[in-house]
N, C-alpha and C positions, 0 to 999 in steps of 0.2 A: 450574567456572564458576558463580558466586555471582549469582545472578537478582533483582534487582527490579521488580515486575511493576505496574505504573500502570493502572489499570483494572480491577484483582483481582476486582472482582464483578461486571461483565459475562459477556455467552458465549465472547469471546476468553480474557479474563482465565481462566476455569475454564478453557480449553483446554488456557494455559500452563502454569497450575498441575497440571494431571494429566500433562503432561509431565514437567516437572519432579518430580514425586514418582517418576516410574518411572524418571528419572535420562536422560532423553532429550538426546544433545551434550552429555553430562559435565556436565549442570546440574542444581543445587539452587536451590529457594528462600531468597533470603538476606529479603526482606520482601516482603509484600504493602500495594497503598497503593490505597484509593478513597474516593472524597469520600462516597462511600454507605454507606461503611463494612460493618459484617458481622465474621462470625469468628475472629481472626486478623488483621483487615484494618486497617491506619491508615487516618484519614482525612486524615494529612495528611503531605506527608516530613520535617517538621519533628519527626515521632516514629520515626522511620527511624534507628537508630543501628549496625545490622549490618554487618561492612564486606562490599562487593557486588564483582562484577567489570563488572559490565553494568546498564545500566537499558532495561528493554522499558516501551512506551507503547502500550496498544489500547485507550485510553480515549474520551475527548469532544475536538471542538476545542479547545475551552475548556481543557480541563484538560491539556494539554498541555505548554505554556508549564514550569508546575512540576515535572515529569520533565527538560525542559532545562533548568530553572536547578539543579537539584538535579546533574546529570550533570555541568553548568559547576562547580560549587561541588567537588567531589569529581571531576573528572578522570577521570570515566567514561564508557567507550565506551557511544553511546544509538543503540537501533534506535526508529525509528518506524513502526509500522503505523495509525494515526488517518488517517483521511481528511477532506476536508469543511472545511480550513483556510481563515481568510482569507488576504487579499494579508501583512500584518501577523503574522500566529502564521507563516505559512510561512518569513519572512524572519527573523523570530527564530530558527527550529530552523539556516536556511542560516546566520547568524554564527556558532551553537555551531558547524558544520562547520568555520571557521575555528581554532578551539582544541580539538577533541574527534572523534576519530572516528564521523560521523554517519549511519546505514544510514537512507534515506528511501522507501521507496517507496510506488506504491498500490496495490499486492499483492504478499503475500508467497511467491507462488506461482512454483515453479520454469516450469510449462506454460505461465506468462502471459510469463515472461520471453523463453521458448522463441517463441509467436505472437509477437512485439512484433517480435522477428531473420523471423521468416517474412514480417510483413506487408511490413516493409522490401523484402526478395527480391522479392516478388510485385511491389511494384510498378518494380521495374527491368526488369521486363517487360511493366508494363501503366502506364504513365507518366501517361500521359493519361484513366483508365478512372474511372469514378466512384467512390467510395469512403461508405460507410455503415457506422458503428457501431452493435449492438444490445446492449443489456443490461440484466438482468432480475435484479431479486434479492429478496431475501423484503420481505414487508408493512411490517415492521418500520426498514427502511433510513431514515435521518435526510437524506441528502446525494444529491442528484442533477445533473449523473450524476455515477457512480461514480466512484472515483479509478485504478480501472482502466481505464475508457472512454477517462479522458482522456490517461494511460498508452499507450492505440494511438494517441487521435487525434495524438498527439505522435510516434508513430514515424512516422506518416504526412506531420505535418510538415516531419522531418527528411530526406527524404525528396524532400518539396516545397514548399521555404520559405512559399513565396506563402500555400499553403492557409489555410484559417480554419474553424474551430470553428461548427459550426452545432447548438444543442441544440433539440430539441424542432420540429414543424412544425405549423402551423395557420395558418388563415385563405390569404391570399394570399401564396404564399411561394415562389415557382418558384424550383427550384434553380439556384443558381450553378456553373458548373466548375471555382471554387476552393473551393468547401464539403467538408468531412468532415461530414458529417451524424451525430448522435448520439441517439437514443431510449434511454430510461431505461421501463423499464416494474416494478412493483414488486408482487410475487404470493408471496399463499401462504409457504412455508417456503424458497422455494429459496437456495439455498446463494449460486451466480456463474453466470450464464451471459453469455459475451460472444460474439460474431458481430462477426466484418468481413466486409463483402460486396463484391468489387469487380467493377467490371463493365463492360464494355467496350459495350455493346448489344447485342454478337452472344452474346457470355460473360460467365458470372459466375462467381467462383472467389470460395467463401464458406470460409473461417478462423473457425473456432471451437474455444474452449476452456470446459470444464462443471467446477464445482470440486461433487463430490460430502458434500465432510464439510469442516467448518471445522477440523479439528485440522491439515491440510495448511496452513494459515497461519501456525498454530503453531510448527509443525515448519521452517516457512520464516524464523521470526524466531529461532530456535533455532538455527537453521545462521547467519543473518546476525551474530548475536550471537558465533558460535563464530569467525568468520570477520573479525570488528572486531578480536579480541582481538592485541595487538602494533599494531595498523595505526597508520600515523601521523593527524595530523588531518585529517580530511579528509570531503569528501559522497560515501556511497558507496551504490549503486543494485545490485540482481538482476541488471544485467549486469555487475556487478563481480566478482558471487559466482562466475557463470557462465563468466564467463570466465579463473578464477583457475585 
């Protein structure tokens, strides 16, 4: 499996890359592409001439877009790990999913895929219990909240259609009983931590998941990539993987 890897000079970007040197799901680097350029690195796929099997994206919103049109142009299956899209870039990657096998998620973590099926469960037995998202990630994070946060507060949706997305509290703001509440807090080096808290007043039954090293993201776009390859066109999600 022949890798293109959109964001090559990032911290994801080296992740893929040291996977792929050690040959990680039968993959090689077929090119490296960042607007920042570096060693080895295009700054643009317009200098990309290697043939690929895959194109991975853990770059900028922004830069996005040019991994899906490049993946459009060449009929290559594209994982996306980027978070932080608008309404606009998001709906561009869902029409390549129309002609191109398209892995989306917002986290490439097998454990997050795993909580998303728990919080579901949990609340078929606590229907009506309050529900709070927490999550903390290092100093550095661009996008709040995470596109994991919103990853739960979606399964909690589904769940409970009515619900609605509440980020951030301040000033006067008494909670509603269709809120998922969601806190972003941003520290230090840390990797992912999410918490769902649910809670009934008498109980809480709090769901957490801790991503200790970022190469486990890696390794989870390396499997999605292994896992595109044959599929027909289509949007495909970590409960795709999980449940294949």
């Amino acid at each position: 499996m022949r890798v293109i890897v959109n964001g090559a000079a990032g911290a994801m970007g080296r992740e893929l890359r040291a996977l792929l040197q050690g040959g990680y799901a039968g993959g090689e680097i077929a090119a490296l592409v960042d607007t920042r350029g570096g060693e080895d690195i295009s700054t643009d796929f317009s200098q990309v001439t290697a043939p690929a099997d895959l194109v991975t994206d853990f770059s900028f919103h922004t830069a996005t877009a040019a991994a899906v049109d490049y993946a459009l142009a060449h009929r290559l299956p594209l994982v996306v790990g980027t978070t932080g899209h608008t309404e606009e870039e998001r709906a561009r990657i869902l029409a390549a999913a129309r002609e191109i096998p398209v892995f989306y998620t917002g986290n490439m973590s097998l454990g997050i895929a795993v909580l998303c099926r728990l919080v579901k469960d949990a609340l078929r037995f606590f229907p009506t219990a309050d529900v709070e998202i927490l999550e903390i990630h290092h100093n550095r994070k661009a996008d709040a909240p995470s596109g994991t946060a919103l990853m739960l507060a979606k399964a909690v949706q589904a769940m409970r259609p009515g619900a609605v997305i509440h980020c951030g509290r301040s000033g006067q703001c008494k909670r509603t009983p269709e809120e998922i509440g969601v806190c972003s807090i941003r520290l230090g080096n840390t990797v992912g931590i999410h918490e769902v808290m649910i809670s009934t007043g008498t109980q809480t039954l709090t769901l957490k998941h801790e991503a200790h090293d970022r190469s486990l993201f890696a390794q989870g776009a390396l499997d999605a990539g292994a896992f595109l390859q044959g599929k027909a066109p289509g949007l495909y999600t970590m409960d795709d993987l999980v449940s294949e």
